[in-house]
C-alpha positions in Angstrom: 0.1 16.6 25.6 3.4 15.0 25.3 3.2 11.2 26.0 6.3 11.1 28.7 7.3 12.8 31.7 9.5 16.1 31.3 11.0 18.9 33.8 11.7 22.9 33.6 15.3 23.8 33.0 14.7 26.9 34.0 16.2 27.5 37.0 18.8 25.0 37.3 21.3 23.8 34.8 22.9 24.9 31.9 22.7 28.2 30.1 20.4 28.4 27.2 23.2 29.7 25.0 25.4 26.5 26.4 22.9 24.2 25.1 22.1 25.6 21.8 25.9 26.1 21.5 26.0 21.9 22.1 23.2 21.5 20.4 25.1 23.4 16.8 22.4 25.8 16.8 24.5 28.7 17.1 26.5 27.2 13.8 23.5 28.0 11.9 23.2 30.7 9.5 19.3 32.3 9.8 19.0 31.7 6.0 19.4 27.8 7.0 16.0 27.8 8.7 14.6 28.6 5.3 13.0 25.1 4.4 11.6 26.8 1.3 11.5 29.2 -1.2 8.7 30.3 -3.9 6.4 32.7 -5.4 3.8 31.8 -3.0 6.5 33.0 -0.6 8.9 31.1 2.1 8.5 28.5 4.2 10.5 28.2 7.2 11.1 25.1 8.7 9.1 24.2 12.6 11.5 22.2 14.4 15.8 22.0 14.8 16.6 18.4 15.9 20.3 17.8 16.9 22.1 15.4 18.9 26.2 15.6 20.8 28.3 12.6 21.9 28.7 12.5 25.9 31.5 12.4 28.4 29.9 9.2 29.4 30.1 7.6 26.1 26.2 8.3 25.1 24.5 11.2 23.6 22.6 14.3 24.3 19.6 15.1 21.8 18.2 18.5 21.5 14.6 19.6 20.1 14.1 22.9 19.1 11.0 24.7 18.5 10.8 27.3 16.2 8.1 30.3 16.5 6.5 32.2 12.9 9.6 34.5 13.1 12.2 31.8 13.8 12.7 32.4 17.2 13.1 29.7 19.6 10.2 29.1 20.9 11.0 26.4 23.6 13.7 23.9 23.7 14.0 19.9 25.4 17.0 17.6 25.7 16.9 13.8 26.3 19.6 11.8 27.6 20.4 9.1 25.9 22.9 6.5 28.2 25.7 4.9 26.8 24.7 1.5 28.5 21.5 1.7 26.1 23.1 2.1 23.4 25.5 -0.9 23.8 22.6 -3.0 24.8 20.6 -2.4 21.7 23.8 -1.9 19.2 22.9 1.3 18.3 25.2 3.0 16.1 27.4 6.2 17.8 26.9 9.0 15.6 24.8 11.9 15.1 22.8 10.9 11.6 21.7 7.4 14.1 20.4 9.3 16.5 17.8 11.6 14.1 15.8 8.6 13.9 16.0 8.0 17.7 15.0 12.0 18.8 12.1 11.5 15.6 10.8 8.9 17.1 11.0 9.8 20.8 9.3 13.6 20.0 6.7 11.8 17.3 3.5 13.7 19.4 5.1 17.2 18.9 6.6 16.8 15.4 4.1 15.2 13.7 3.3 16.9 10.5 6.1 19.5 10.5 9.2 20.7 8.4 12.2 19.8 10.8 15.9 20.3 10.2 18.2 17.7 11.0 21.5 18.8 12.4 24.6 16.2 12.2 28.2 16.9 12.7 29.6 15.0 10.2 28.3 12.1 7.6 29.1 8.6 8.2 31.1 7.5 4.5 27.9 4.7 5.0 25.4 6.9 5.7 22.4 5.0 3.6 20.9 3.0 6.4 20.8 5.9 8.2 19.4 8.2 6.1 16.7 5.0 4.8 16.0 4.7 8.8 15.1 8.3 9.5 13.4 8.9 5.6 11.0 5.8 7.2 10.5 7.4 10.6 9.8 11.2 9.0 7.5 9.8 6.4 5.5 7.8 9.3 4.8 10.6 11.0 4.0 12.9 7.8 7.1 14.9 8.3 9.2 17.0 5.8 13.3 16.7 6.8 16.2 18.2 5.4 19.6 17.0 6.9 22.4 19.3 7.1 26.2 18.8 7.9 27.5 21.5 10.4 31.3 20.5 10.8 33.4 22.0 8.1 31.0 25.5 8.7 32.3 25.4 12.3 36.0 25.4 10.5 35.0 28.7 8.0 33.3 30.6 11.1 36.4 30.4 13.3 38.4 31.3 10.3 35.9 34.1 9.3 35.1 35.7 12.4 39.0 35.3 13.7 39.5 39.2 13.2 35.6 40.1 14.1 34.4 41.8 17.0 31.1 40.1 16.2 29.9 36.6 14.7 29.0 36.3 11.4 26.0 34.3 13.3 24.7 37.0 16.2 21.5 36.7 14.8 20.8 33.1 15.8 22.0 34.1 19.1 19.5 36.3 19.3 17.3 34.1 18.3 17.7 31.6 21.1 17.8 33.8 23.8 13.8 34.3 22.9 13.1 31.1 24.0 10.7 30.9 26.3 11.1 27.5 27.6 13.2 24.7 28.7 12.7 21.0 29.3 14.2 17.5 29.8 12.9 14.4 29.2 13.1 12.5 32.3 13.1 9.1 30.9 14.3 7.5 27.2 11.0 5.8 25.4 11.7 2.2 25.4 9.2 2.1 22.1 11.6 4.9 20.9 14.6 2.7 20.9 13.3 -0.4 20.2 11.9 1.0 16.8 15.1 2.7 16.0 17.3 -0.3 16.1 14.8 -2.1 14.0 14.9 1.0 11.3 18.7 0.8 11.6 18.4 -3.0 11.6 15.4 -4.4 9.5 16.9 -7.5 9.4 16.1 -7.4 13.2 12.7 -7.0 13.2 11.3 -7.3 9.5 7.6 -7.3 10.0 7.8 -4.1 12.2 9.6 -2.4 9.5 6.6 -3.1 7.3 4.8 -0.1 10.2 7.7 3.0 8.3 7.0 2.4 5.1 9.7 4.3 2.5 6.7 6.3 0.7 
């Protein structure tokens, strides 16, 4: 049971392949969702966790649950306000707010493989990366993050004289989910332990809860 409030998305509001489209899922190849591969045979990873700037000057994340055959099995957004994120300094890009959607989904994604979606990388990026390694190691978590923006740039050139994406397959894909959700309201706990992962200086001794290994 998920600690905060949520609502169906399933009769109202954007189309499922709007949102994955937002959420860079449809940039995907299905090869990406391979987390690992061996004799013992492949892994696949559990979760896709993304996040898009807003209108409104705050961001959109996106959870997405992936089923044994890499369907998606359901998929939640969260609102994140752009008057949070100036009150608690949080930094406006994608690889920030990994930590943030880790932290607010830490009941479902506990102990899973998860694939971290970010438009572009930040030339800093080490904090950032340092913040979310802490949060996915708290939580017993394997992450891989993965840079979608200069694919988007090779499908369009790709699939310019194509009757068909090279990527119809993760279309398919999402249109198997089975459910959709919003979280009604942005853990305070959430944030507040992001900004000190992004900040330790901030807040030294409850760094000392993420440790790095």
């Amino acid at each position: 049971m998920l600690a905060y409030q949520k609502r169906s998305l399933s009769v109202s509001g954007q189309s499922i392949i709007g949102l994955a489209e937002d959420a860079g899922l449809l940039s995907l190849n299905p090869s990406d969702l391979v987390f690992e591969s061996s004799q013992l045979g492949i892994a696949y990873y559990d979760f896709v966790l993304s996040a898009a700037p807003t209108t409104s000057g705050g961001y959109q994340l996106f959870l997405a649950k992936l089923d044994a055959q890499t369907n998606v099995e359901w998929l939640e957004t969260l609102d994140v306000p752009s008057k949070v994120m100036t009150q608690n300094a949080l930094p406006r890009n994608d690889l920030a707010m990994m930590t943030l959607g880790v932290l607010t989904w830490k009941n479902s994604i506990q102990r899973s493989k998860i694939l971290c979606l970010v438009k572009t990388m930040e030339p800093d990026s080490a904090q950032s990366l340092e913040a979310l390694k802490r949060a996915t190691n708290k939580f017993k978590c394997l992450h891989h993050v993965l840079s979608i923006s200069e694919r988007r740039v090779s499908i369009c050139s790709l699939s310019s004289n194509r009757s068909r994406s090279p990527h119809d397959g993760m279309r398919l894909r999402v249109l198997m989910c089975q459910t959709r959700s919003k979280v009604e309201e942005l853990p305070a706990q959430a944030v507040r332990e992001t900004r000190c992962l992004l900040f330790p200086s901030s807040n030294p001794i409850l760094c000392l809860c993420f440790p790095l290994s």
